[in-house]
N, C-alpha and C positions, 0 to 999 in steps of 0.2 A: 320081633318084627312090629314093627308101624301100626294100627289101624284108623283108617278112613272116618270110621263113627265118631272115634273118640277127636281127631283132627278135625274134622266139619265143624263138632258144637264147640268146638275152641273160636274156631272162623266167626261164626253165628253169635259168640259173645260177644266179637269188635262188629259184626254187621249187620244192624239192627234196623228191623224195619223199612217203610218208604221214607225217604227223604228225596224235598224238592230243593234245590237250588240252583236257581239260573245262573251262576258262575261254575256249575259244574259241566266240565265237555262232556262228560257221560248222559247229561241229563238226569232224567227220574229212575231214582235208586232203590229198586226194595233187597235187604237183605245180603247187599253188596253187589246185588245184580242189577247193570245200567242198562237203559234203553239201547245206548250206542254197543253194545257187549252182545245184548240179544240181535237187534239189527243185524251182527256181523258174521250171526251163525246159520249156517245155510237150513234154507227152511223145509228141506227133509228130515234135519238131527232135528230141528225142532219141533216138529211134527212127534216125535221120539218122546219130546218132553212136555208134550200135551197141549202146545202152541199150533194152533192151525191156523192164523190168520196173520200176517204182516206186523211185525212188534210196536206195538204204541203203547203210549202212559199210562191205558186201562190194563193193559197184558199185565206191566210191569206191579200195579197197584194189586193187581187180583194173584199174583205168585202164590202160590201155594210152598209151606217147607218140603212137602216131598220134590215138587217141579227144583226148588232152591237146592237141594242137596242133590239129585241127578243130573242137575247142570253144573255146579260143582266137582263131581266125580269125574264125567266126562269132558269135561274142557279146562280141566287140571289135573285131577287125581291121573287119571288113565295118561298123562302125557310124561311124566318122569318117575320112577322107582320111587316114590316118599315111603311103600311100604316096606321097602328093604335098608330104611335107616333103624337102628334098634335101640334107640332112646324115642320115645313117645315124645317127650316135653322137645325135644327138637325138632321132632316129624313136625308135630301142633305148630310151634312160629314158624318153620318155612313153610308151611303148607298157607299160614295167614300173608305171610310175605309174597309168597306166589301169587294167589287170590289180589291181595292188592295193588301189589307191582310188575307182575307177570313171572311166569315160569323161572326165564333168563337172566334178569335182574336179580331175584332170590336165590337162585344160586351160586351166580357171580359172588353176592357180599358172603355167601356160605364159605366159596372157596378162597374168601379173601380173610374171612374171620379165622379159616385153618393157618393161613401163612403167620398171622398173629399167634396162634398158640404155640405153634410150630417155633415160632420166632426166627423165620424165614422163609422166604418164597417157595422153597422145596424144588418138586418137580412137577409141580400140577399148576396148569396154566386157569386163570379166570375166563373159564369161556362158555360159561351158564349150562353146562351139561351133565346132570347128576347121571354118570356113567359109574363106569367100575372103580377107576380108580380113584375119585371123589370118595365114592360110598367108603370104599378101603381109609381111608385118609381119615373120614367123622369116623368111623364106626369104628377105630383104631385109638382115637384121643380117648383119654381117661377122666381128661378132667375138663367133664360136662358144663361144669357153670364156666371156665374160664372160656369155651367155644362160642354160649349161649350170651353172654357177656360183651366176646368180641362181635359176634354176629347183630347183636343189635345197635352197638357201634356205627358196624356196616352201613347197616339198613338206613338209619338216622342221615349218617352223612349224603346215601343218593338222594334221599327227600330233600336235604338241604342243595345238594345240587340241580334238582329237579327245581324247586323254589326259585333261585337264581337264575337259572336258565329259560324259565319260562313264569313272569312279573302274575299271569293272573293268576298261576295254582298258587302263589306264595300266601295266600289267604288261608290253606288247608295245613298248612305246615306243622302249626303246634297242633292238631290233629293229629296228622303223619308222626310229629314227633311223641306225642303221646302211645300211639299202637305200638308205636319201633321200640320204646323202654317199659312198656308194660311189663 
């Protein structure tokens, strides 16, 4: 089974530190966590994670790694099974693909990366829900790099669609493109 500790400091090695960049909709970034991400979390859970005041640029700047990892756990880890996949090195990139492109979308290219090893659609539709019969499907492949392989495939082409579909993230791309073939 999966663990959380070792998936975080995977995350924590692509997201590093504050970064400010005014072409990012997120705003000011520490550690992969945006203004716009804290903003949108109701401000009892964040009261949880040691935020008592309205999220602005100092919150974001002053994060603390424990506040980064509890926010983390709870508003990813706790929302889909990551611990009941049993290859670690695949828990780690979905759980960074999640964190960066959300829950639904990482698992979409998950179950789009299985049709590829599979070398056919099967019987499991892409519809971003690491359920039972997902988990059955990865945790069934044998052959780990040709999944890890295809999945980051995946992941590269939404960035590229993402890029195209919307002219100002097209700036973050070989960025995106870099994380997705790491």
């Amino acid at each position: 089974m999966a663990s959380f500790d070792i998936a975080v400091e995977f995350v924590l090695l692509n997201e590093k530190g504050v970064e400010i960049n005014e072409a990012d909709p997120g705003g000011i970034t520490n550690r992969g966590i945006s203004l716009r991400f804290l903003k949108a979390i109701d401000s009892d859970k964040l009261k949880l994670f040691g935020i008592f005041d309205k999220p602005n640029d100092e919150t974001i700047k002053t994060l603390d790694i424990i506040q980064t990892k509890n926010i983390y756990y709870d508003q990813f880890w706790v929302h889909a099974p990551f611990e009941k996949l049993h290859s670690q090195e695949l828990c780690n990139y979905l759980f960074d693909s999640a964190v960066n492109m959300g829950i639904a979308p990482a698992v979409k290219a998950l179950q789009r990366a299985c049709w590829s090893v599979f070398g056919c659609r099967s019987n499991h539709a892409d519809d971003g829900i690491l359920g039972e019969n997902t988990l059955y499907l990865v945790n069934s492949i044998r052959d780990m790099p040709a999944l890890l392989c295809a999945l980051r495939s995946e992941r590269a082409g939404d960035y590229r669609l993402i890029a195209a579909l919307n002219p100002t993230e097209k700036q973050f791309l070989n960025g995106w493109l870099n994380r997705a073939y790491d």
